[in-house]
C-alpha positions as CSV (number, residue, x, y, z in Angstrom):
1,X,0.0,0.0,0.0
2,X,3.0,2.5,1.1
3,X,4.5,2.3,-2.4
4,X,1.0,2.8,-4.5
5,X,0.5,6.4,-2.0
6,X,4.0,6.8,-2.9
7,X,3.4,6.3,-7.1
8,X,0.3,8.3,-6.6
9,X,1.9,11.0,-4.8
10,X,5.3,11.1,-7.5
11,X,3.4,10.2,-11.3
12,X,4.9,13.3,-12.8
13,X,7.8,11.0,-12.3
14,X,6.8,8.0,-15.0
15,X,5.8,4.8,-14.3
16,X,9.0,3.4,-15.3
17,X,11.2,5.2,-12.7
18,X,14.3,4.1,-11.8
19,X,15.9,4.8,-8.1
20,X,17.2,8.3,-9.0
21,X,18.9,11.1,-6.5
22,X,19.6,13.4,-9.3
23,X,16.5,16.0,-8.4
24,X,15.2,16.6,-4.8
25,X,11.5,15.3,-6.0
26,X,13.0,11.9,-7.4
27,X,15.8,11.9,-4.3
28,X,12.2,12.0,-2.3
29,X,10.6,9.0,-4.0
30,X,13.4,7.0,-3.4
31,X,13.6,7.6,0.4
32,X,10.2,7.1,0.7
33,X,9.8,3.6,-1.6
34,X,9.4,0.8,0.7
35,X,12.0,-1.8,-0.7
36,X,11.7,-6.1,-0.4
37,X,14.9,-5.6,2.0
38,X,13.4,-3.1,4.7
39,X,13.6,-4.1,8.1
40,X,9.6,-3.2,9.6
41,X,11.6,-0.3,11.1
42,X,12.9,0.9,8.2
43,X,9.4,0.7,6.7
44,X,8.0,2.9,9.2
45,X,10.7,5.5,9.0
46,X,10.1,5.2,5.4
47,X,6.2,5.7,6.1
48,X,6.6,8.9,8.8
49,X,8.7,10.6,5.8
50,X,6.3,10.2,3.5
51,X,3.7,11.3,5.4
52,X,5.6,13.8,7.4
53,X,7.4,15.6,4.5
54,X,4.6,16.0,2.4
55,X,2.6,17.3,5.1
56,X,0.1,14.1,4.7
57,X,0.3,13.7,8.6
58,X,-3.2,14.7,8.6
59,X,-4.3,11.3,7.3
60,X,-3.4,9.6,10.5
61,X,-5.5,11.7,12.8
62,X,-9.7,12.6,12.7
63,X,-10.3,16.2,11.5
64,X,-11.5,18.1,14.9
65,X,-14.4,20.5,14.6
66,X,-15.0,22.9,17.3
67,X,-16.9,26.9,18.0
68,X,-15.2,29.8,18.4
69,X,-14.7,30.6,22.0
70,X,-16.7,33.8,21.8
71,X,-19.8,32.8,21.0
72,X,-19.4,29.7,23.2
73,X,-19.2,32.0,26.1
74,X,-21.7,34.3,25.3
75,X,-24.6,31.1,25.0
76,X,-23.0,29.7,28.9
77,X,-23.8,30.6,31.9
78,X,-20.8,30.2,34.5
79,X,-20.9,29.9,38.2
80,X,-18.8,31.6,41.1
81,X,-15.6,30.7,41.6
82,X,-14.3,30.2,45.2
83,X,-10.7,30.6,45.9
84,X,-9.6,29.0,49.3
85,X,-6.7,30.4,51.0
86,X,-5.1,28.2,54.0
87,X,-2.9,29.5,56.3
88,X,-0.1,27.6,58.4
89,X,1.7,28.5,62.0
90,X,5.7,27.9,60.6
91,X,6.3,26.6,64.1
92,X,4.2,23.8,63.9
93,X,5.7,22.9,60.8
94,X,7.8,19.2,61.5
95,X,11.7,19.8,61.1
């Protein structure tokens, strides 16, 4: 699956590209095309560049969706805060 992203991502490239560190955009394919020899560590280091250099790290996470805190505040109704303050003799403090 890693190397299809990683075609998908590099087709201006040619289907018939060779391992290549000529240009920065082809010297980025190659670090990022999962080879039959790659330790599973290797893989993933492999996978967290692609997807961390091409700013796909977005894929690994659920998009959030919030309000703005204005209008959140406006609609709520908070209640009184109480602050307690405690006070201690120093000479009955253990030495």
């Amino acid at each position: 699956m890693q190397n299809r992203l990683v075609r998908q991502e590099f087709s201006d490239l040619g289907n018939d590209w060779e391992p290549d560190t000529s240009t920065p955009r082809s010297s980025l394919r190659t670090a990022c095309t999962h080879e039959d020899g790659d330790s599973a560590i290797m893989t993933l280091v492999r996978m967290w560049f692609f997807f961390g250099c091409l700013r796909k790290a977005q894929d690994f996470q659920a998009p959030l969706y919030g309000e703005p805190v204005a209008s959140y505040q406006e609609r709520v109704t908070f209640l009184p805060q109480v602050t307690l303050y405690f006070q201690q003799d120093l000479s009955a403090t253990p030495k």
